[in-house]
C-alpha positions in Angstrom: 0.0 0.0 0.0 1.4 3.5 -0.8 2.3 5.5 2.1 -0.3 8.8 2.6 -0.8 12.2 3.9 3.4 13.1 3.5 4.6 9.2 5.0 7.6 9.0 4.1 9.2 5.3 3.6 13.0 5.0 3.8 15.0 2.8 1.7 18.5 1.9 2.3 21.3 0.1 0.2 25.1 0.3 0.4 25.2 3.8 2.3 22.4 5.7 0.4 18.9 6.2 0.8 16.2 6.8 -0.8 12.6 8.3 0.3 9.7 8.6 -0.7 7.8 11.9 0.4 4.1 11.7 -1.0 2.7 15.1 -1.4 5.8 16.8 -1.3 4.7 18.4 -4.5 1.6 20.1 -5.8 0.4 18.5 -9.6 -1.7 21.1 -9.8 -3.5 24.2 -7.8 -6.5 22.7 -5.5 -5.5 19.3 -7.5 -4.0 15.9 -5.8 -0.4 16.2 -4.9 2.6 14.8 -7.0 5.3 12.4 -5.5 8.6 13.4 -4.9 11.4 11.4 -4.8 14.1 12.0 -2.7 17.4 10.2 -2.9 20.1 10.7 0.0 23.8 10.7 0.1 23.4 9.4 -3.2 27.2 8.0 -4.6 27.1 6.8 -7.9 25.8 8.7 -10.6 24.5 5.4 -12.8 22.0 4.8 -9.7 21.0 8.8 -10.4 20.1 8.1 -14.1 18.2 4.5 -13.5 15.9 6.2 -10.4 15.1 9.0 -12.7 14.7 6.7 -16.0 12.4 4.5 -13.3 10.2 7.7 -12.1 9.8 8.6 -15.5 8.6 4.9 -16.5 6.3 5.1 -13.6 4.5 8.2 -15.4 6.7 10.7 -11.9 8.3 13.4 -12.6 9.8 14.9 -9.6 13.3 14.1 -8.6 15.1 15.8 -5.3 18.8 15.1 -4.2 19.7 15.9 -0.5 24.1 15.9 -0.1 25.3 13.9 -3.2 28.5 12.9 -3.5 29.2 15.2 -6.9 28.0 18.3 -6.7 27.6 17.6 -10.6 26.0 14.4 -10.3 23.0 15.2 -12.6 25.4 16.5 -15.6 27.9 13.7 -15.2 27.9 10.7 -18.2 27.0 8.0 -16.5 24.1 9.3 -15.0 22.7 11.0 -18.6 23.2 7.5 -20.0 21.5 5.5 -17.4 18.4 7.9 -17.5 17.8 6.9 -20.9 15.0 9.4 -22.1 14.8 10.7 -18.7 17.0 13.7 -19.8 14.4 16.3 -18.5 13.6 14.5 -15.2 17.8 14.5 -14.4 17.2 18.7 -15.8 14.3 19.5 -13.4 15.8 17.9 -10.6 16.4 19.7 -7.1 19.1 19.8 -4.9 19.8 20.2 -1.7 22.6 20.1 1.3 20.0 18.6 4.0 16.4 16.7 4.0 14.8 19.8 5.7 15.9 22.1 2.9 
């Protein structure tokens, strides 16, 4: 079951996380929230590129990244490559130094 009213589920794997914030972004004014997805301390830019090619194939747009690794993560090859037609989800992604932010 997906988590509601701003749950957020934490998911671990070889020192970075990932969460999942729902309505941590409005769709539309007065209209249903949009999921954000938040990955943390992220490491590897590939991993970058397959979460947003996976958003995107799961009809998400909305991409956050709290203290990567690479300040440049979302420009570097391996993680253009790995997105795979998710160029604009990697190009509308946030970032930011903590979760709160």
């Amino acid at each position: 079951m997906a988590p509601r009213g701003g749950q957020r589920v934490d998911v671990k794997e070889q020192g970075e996380s990932a969460h999942f914030i729902e309505g941590a972004v409005s769709s539309a004014p007065g209209g249903p929230a949009a999921p954000l997805f938040v990955l943390v301390n992220t490491s590897h830019p590939g991993n970058v590129g397959a979460a947003a090619r996976a958003i995107k194939t799961m009809g998400f747009a909305h991409l956050a990244l709290v203290a990567p690794r690479f300040a440049d993560v979302l420009q570097q090859p391996e993680a253009l490559a790995l997105a795979s037609g998710a160029d604009d989800v990697l190009r509308n992604a946030r970032q930011a130094d903590t979760l709160v932010e």
